[in-house]
Backbone bond lengths (Angstrom), bond angles and torsions (degrees), N, CA, C in turn:
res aa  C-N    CA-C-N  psi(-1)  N-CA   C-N-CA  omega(-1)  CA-C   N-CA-C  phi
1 X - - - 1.458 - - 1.528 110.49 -
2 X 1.248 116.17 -50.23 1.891 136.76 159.70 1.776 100.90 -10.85
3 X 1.453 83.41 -59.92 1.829 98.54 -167.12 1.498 120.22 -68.88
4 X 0.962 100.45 -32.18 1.946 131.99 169.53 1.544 119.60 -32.40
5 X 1.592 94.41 -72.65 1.145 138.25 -168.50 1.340 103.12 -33.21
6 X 1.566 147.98 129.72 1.025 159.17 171.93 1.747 120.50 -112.05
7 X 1.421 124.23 -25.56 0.838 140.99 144.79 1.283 123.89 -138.88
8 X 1.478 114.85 173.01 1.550 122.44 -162.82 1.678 107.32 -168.76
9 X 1.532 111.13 129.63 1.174 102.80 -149.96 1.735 84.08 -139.90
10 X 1.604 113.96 163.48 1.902 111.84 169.42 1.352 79.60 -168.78
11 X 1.813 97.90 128.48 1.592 116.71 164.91 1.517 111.70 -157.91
12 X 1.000 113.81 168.77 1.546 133.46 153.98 1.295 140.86 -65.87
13 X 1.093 121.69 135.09 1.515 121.41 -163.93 1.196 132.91 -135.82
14 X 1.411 155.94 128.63 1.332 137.25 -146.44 1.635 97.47 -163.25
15 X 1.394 119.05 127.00 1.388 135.99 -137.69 1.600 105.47 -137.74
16 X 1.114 124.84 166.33 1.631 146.04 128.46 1.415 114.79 -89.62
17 X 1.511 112.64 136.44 1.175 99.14 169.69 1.494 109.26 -141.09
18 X 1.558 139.56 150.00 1.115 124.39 169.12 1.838 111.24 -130.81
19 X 1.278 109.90 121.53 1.255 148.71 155.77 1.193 126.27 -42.41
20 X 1.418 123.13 121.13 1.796 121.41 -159.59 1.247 107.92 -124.96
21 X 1.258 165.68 100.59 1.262 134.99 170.29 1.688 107.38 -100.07
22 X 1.034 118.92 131.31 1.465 136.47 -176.49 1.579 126.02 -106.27
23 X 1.206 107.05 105.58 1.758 94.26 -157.44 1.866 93.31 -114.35
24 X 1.377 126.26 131.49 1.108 123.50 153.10 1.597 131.99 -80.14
25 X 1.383 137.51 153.42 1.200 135.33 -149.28 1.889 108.76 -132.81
26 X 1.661 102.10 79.79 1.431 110.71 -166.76 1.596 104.96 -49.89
27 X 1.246 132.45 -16.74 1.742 113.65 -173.40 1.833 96.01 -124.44
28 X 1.704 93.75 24.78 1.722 94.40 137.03 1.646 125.11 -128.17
29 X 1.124 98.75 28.57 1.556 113.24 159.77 1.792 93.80 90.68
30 X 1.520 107.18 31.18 2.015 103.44 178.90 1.470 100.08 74.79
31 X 1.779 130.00 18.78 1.174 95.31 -176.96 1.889 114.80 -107.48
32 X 0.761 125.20 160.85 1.796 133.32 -128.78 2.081 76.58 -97.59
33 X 1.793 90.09 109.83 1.780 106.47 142.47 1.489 122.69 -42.86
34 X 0.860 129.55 153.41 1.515 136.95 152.95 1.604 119.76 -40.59
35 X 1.422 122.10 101.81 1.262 113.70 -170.91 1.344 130.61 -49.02
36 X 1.113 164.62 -179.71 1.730 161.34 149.60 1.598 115.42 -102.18
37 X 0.621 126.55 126.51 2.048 132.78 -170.09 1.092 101.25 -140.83
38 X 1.268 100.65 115.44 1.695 134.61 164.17 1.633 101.36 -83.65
39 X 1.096 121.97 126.82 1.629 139.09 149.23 1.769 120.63 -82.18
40 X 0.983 105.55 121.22 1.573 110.92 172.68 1.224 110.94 -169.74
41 X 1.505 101.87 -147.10 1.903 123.93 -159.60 1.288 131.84 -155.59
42 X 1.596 119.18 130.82 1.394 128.50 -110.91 1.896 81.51 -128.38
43 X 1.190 137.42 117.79 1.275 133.88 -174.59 1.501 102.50 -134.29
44 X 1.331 108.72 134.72 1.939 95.36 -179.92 2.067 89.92 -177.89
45 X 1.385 98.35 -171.05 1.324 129.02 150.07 1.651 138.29 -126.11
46 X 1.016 108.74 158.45 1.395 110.78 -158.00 2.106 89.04 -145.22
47 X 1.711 86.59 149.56 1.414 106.92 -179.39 1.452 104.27 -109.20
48 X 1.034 148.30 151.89 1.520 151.64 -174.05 1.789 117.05 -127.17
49 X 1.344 118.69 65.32 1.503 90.04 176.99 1.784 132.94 -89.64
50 X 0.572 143.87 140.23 1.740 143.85 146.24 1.498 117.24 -71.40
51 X 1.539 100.09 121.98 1.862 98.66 -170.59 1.380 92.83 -91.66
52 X 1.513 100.51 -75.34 1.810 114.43 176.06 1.478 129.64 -133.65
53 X 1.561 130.60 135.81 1.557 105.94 -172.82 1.063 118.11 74.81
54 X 1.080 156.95 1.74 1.690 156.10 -147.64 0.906 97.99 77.51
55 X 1.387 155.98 -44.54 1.449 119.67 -149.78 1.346 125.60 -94.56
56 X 1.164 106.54 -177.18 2.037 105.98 -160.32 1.308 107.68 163.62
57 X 1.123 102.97 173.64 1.688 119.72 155.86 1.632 140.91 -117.25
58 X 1.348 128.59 -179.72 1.115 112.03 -161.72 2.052 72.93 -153.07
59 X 2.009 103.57 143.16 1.265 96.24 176.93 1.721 76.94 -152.03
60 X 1.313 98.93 148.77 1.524 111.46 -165.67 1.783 107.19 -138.23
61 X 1.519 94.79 165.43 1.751 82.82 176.95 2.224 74.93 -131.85
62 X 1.672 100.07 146.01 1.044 115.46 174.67 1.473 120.58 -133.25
63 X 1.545 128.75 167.06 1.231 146.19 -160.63 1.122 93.37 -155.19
64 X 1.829 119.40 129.07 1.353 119.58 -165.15 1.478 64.74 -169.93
65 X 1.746 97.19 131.62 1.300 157.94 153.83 1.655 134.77 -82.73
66 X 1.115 131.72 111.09 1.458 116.05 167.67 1.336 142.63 179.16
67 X 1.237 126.31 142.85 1.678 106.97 -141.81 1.936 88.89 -116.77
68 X 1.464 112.18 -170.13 0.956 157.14 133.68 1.721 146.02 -177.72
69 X 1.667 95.81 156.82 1.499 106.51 -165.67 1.896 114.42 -107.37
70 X 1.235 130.39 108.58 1.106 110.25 151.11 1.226 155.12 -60.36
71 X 1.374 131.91 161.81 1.441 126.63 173.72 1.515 111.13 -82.46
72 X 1.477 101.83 140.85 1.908 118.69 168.00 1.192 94.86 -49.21
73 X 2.050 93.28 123.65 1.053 100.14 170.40 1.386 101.40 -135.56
74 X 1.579 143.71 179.90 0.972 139.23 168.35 0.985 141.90 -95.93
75 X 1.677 144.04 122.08 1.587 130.21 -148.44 1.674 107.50 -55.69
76 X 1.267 111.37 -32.46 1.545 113.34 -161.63 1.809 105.99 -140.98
77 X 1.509 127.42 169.93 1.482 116.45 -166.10 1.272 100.89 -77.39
78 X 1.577 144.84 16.98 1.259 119.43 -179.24 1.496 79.63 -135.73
79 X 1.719 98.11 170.22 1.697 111.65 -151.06 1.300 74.58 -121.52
80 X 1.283 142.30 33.42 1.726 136.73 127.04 1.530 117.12 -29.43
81 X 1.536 93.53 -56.66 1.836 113.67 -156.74 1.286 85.86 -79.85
82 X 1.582 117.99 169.48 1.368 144.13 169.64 1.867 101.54 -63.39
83 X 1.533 94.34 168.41 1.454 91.61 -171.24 2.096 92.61 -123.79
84 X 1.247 112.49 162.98 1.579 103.44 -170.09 1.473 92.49 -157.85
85 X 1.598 90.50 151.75 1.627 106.12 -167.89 1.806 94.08 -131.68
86 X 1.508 95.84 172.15 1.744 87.48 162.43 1.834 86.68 -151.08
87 X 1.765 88.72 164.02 1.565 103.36 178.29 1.921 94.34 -124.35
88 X 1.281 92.77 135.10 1.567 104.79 173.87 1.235 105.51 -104.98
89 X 1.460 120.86 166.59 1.634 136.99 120.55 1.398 119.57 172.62
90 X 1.466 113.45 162.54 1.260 115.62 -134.81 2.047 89.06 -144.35
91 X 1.372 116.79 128.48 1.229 124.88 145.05 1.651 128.42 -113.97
92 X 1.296 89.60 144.37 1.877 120.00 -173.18 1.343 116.66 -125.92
93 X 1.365 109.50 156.28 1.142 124.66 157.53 1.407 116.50 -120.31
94 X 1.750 113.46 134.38 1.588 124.91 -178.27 1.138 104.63 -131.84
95 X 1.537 104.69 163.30 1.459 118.27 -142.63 2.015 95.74 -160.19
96 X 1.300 108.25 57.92 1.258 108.67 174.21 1.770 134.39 -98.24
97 X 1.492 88.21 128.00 1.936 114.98 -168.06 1.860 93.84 -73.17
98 X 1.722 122.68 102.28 1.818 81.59 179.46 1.841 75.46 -127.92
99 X 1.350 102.75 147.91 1.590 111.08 177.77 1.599 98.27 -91.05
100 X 1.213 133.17 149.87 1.520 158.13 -164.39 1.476 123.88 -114.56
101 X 0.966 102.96 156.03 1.815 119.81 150.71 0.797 123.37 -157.50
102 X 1.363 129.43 143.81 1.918 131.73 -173.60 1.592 88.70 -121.53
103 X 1.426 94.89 141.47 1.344 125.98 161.75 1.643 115.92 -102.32
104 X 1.151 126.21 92.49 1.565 122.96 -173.96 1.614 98.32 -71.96
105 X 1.696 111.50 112.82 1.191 89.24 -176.96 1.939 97.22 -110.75
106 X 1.516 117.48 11.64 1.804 116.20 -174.72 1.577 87.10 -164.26
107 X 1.419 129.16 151.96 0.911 154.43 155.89 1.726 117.48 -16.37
108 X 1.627 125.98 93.28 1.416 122.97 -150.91 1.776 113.41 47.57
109 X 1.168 127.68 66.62 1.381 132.39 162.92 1.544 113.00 -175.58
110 X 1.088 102.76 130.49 1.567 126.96 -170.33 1.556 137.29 -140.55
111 X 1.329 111.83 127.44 1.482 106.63 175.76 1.666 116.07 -99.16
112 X 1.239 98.00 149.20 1.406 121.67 -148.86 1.784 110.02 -111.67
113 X 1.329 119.83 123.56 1.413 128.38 177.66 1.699 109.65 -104.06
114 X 0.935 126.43 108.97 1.986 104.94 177.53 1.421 106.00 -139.62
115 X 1.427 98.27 154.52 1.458 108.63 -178.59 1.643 106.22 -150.66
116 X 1.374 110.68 161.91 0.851 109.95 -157.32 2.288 123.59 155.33
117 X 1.080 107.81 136.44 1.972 129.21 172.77 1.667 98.24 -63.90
118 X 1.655 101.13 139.81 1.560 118.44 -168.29 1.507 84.06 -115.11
119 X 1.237 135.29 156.05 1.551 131.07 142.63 1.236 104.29 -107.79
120 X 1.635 138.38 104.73 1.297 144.10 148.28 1.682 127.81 -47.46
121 X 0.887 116.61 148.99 1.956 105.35 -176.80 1.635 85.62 -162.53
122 X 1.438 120.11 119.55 1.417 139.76 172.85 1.470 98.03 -61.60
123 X 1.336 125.39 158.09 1.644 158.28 149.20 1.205 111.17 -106.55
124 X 1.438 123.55 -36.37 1.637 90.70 -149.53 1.924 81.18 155.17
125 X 1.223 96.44 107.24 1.825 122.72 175.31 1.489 121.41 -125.11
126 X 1.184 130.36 77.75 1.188 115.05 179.14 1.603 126.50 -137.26
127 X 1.362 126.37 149.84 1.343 121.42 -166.87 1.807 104.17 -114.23
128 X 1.188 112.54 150.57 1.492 113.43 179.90 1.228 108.85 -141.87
129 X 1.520 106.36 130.42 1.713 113.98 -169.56 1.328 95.62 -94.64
130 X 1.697 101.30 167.99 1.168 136.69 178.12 1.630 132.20 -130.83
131 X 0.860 148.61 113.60 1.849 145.79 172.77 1.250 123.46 -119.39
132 X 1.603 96.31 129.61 1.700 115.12 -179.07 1.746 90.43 -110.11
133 X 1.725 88.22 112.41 1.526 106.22 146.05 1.582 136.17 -59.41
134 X 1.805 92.33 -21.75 1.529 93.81 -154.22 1.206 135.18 103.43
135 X 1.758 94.25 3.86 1.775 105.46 -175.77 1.514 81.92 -130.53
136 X 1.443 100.74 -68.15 1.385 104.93 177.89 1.596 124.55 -152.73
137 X 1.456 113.34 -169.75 1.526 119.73 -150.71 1.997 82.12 -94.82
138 X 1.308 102.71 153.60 1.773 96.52 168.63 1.852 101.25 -159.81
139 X 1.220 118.35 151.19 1.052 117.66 -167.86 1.649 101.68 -81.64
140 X 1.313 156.35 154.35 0.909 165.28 115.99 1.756 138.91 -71.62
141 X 0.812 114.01 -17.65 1.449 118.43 -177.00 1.189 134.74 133.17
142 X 1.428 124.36 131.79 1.430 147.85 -173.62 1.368 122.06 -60.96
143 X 1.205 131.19 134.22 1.417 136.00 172.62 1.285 116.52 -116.94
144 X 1.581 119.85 120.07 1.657 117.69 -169.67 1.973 102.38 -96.55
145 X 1.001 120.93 90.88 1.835 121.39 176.34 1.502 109.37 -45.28
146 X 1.126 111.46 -19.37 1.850 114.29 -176.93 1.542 88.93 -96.47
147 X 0.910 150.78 -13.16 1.708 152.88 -177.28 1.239 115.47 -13.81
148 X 1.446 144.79 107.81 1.226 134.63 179.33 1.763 106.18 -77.64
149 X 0.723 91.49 39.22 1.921 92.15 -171.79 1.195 91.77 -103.57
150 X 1.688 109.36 127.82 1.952 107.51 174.64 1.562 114.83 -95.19
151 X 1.104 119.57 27.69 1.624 119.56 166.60 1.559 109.74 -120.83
152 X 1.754 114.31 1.11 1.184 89.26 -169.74 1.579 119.55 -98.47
153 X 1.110 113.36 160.07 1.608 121.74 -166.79 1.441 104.82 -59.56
154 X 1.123 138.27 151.89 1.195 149.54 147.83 1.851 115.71 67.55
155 X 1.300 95.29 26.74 1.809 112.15 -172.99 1.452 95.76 -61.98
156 X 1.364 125.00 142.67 1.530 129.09 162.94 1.199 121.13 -114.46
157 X 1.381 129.49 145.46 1.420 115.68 151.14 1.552 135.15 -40.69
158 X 1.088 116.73 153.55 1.878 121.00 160.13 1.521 105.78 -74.93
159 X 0.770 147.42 -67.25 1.278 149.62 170.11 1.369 123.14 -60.82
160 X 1.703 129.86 134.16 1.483 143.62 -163.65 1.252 102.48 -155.67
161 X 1.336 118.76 170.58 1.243 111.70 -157.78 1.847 99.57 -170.12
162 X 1.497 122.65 108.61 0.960 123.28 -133.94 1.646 96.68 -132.69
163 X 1.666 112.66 162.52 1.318 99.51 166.65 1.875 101.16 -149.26
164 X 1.678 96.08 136.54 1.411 89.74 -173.33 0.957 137.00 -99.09
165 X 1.410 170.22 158.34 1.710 139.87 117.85 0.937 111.43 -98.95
166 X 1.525 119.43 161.88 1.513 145.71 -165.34 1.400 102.38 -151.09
167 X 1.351 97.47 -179.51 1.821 143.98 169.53 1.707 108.76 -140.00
168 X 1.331 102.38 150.10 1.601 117.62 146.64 1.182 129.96 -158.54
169 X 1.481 108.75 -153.07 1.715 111.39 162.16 1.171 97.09 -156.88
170 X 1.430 103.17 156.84 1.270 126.14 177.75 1.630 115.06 -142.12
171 X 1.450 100.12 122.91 1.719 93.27 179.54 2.384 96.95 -142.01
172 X 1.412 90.62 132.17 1.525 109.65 -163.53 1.650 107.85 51.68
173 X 1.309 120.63 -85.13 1.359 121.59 -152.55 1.543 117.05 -120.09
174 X 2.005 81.40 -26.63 1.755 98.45 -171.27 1.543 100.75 -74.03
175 X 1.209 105.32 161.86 1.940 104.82 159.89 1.859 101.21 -136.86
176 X 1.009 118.10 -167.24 1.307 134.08 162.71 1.319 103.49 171.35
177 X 1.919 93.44 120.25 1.689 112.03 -178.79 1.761 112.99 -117.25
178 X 1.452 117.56 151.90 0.971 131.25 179.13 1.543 125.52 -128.87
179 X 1.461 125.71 140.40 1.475 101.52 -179.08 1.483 91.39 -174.76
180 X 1.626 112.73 -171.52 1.075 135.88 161.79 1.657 136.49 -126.35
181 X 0.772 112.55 131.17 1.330 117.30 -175.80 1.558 127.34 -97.63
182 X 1.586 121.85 108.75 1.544 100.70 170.64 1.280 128.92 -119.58
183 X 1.180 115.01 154.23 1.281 127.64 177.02 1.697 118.83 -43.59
184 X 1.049 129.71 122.65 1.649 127.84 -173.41 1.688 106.65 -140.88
185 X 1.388 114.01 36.39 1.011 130.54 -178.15 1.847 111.56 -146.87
186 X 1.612 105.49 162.48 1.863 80.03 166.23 1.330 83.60 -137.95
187 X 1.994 99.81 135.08 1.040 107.10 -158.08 1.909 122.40 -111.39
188 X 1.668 78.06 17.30 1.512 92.30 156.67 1.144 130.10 -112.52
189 X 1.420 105.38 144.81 2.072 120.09 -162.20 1.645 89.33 -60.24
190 X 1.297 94.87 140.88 1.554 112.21 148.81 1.429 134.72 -50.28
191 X 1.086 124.56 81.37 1.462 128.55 -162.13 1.767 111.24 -168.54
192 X 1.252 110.71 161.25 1.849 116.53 -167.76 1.291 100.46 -38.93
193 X 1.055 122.58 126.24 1.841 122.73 131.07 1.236 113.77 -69.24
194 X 1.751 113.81 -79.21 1.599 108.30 -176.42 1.480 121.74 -104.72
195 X 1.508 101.71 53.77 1.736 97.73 176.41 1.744 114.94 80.48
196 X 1.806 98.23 -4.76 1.942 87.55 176.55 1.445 103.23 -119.12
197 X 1.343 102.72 -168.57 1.808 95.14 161.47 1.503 119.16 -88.34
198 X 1.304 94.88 88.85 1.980 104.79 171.17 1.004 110.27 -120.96
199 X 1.802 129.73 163.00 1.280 106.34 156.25 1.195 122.80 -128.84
200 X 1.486 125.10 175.71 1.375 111.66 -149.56 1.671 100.78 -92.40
201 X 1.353 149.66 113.44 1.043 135.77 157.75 1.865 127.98 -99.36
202 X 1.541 94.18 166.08 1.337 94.56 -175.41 1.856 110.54 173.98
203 X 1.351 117.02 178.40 1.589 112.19 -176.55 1.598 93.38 -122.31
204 X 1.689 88.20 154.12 1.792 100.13 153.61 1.573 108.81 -106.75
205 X 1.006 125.35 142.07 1.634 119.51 171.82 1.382 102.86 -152.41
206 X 0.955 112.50 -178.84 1.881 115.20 -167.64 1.806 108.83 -175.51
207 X 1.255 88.93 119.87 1.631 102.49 162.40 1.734 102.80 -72.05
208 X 1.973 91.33 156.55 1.421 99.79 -178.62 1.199 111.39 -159.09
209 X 1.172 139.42 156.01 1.320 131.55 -178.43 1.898 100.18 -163.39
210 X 1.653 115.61 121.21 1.158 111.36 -179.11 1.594 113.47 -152.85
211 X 1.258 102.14 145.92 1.486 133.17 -168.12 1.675 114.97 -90.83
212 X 1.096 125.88 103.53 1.475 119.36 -174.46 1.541 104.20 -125.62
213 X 1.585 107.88 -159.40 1.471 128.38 -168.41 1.389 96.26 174.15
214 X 1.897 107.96 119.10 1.172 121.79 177.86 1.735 102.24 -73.21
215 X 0.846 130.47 150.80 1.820 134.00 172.45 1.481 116.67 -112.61
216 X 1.633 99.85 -11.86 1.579 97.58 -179.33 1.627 101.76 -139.34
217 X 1.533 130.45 139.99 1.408 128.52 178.85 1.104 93.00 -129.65
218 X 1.263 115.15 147.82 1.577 126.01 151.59 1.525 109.68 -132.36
């Protein structure tokens, strides 16, 4: 492949990214909760090759960031009870294989088709509640999503396993890529949802969109 190679590219890259987790609800007949989306930011490097003709691949190492906050809501339908929020976010490392094609459509500038398997690997997932009495806001307690605890609700794996497609462009050095990513794994542990033997399923997938600059060509 070494020998192949027609171009060869290594740069930096710096992204938006948004984060989905999708949980289905076995004793509502599999039908799909309200998803949760984390917003953040996607920092890494990426290798660029061209074998022949445009095509090739691109394999990157990434750092992806990303939180979210809910709205006060209330434990129960009357605004007697306290009201409770939670704050998420979660860091990873990704590691995506995506095979290519360039379309040269002007002199050094090209649009870009790619596809291609993410390898996800968790850091660090966790949510932290909050309660308004009505006097005031107070922290209450932490939730670990990597949790080795086998009763707890909504536990995930560290590891996911994803598959993407995109678009971009590329003109001299700059690029800017776009795509989607889905989940092809379920990335919650096998263990109770509602107190029977069910299990909990669901996807991680994540929108992305990122802006780089190769620093080295050959």
């Amino acid at each position: 492949i070494v020998t192949m190679q027609a171009e060869d590219y290594l740069g930096v890259q710096i992204g938006y990214a948004q984060s989905i987790t999708r949980l289905n609800a076995p004793e509502a007949n599999n039908s799909k909760l309200n998803p949760t989306i984390y917003n953040g930011l996607k920092v890494g490097v990426v290798y660029d090759a061209t074998l022949i003709k445009g095509f090739g691949f691109t394999i990157g190492l990434n750092y992806t960031f990303g939180a979210n906050a809910t709205d006060w809501a209330s434990k129960h339908t009357t605004s007697l009870y306290p009201k409770v929020r939670s704050r998420g976010q979660y860091h990873q490392v990704e590691i995506p294989v995506d095979w290519q094609y360039k379309f040269e459509i002007a002199k050094r500038t090209w649009l870009l088709l790619y596809t291609g398997p993410t390898l996800q690997c968790g850091l660090s997932f966790k949510d932290k509640w909050y309660i308004d009495d009505g006097k005031n806001e107070s922290f209450t307690h932490q939730e670990d999503i990597y949790s080795e605890e086998d009763m707890k609700d909504y536990t995930m794996k560290r590891v996911n396993v994803t598959w993407g497609i995109g678009a971009g462009f590329q003109y001299e050095r700059y690029f800017l890529r776009g795509g989607y990513d889905f989940g092809l794994i379920n990335p919650y542990k096998a263990q109770s949802f509602t107190g029977k033997d069910v299990y909990t399923r669901g996807r991680f997938d994540q929108w992305q969109i990122k802006l780089g600059m190769y620093l080295w060509e050959k």
